[in-house]
N, C-alpha and C positions, 0 to 999 in steps of 0.2 A: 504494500500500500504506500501512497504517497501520502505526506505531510502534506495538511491543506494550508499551511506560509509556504510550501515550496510550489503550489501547482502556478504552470503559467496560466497568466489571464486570456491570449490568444495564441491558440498553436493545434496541429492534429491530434484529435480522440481517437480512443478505444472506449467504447464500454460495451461491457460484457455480464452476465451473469453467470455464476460456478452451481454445477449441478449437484446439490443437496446430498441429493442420497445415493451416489457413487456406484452403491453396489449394483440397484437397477441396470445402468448401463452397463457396467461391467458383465453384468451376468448375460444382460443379449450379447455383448461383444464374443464372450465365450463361447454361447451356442453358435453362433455363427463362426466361428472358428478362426477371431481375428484378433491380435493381439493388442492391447489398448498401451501405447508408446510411453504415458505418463496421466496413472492413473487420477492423480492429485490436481491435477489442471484438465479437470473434464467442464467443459463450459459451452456455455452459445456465447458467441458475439453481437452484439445486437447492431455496434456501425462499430465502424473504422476507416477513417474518413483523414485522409491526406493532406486534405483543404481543413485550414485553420478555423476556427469558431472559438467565440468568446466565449470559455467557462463558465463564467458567472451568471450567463444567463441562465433562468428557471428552467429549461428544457434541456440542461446536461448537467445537471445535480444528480448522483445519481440517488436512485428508487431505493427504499431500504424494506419493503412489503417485501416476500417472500410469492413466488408464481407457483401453480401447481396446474403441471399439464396430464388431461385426465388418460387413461388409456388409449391407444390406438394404433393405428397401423404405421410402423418406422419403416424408410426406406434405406439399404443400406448402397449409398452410394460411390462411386469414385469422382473426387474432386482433385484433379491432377494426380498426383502419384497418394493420395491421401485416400484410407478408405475412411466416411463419415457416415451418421445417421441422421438424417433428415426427418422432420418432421411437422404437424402445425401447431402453433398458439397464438390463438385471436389475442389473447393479449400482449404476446411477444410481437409480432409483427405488428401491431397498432402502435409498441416505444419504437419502434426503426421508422416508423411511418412519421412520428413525429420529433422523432431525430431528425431526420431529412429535412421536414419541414421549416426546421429550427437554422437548415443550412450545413448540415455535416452529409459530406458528399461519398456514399460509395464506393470502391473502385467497379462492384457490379452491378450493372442496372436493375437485374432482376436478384431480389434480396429471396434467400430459401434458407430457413432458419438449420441449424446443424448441428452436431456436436463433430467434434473429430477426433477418431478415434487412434491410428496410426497410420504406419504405409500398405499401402494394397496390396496384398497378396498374387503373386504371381497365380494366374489359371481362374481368380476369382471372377465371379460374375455378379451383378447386383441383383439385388434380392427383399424382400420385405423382411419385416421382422416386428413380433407383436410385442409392444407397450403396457405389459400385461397388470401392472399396476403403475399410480398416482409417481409420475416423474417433480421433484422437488425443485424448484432453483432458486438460491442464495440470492440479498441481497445486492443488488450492482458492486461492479466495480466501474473504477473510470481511471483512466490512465494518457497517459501522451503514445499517439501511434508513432510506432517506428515506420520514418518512411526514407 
């Protein structure tokens, strides 16, 4: 975490939320037979944005509510050499919606909420994978994007 005397007042964000209850994901990662790179930084992103915005503004404070995404069907994707799991939260995607709004830019136009799990598996193919209980996600973080 960063000291809030040392955050700049304009520069690139990160904010993120870290996934609660670890062991969920882990345990699909497992049945799926994918090895989770760094189990302790399981997270969504919610923006990471290049282009500088003013901190201080009310729309990148971050959240301190706790999110609960209810079961469902996870996609297990490849995002460059990355296997991830994809999935939806009307409430996760309505804070990226109005991150944007707020002026934090992107680098992909179409936002697909994620976890990531490690590198892809040679031979793998993408696949679903069930959400079979209550996904947990921690209070934000926010941080300066490395760009």
């Amino acid at each position: 975490m960063t000291d809030a005397a040392t955050l700049p007042k304009v520069a690139p964000i990160q904010i993120g939320r870290p996934v609660a209850n670890i062991s969920v994901i882990a345990g699909i990662a497992k049945r799926l037979g994918i090895t989770v790179a760094d189990p302790d930084d399981l997270h969504a992103t919610l923006i990471w944005s290049r282009v500088a915005v003013d901190w201080s503004e009310d729309v990148f404070q971050p959240r301190q509510y706790v999110i609960i995404v209810e079961p469902q069907t996870m996609s297990l994707e490849r995002f460059g050499d990355l296997a991830v799991l994809t999935f939806y939260s009307q409430a996760l995607h309505a804070r990226h919606r109005a991150l944007v709004s707020g002026g934090a830019k992107p680098d992909h136009r179409d936002f697909k909420l994620h976890i990531t799990l490690g590198p892809w598996p040679a031979g793998f193919e993408p696949k679903d994978a069930p959400l079979a209980e209550p996904l947990v996600f921690a209070a934000e973080y926010r941080k300066p994007a490395k760009v």
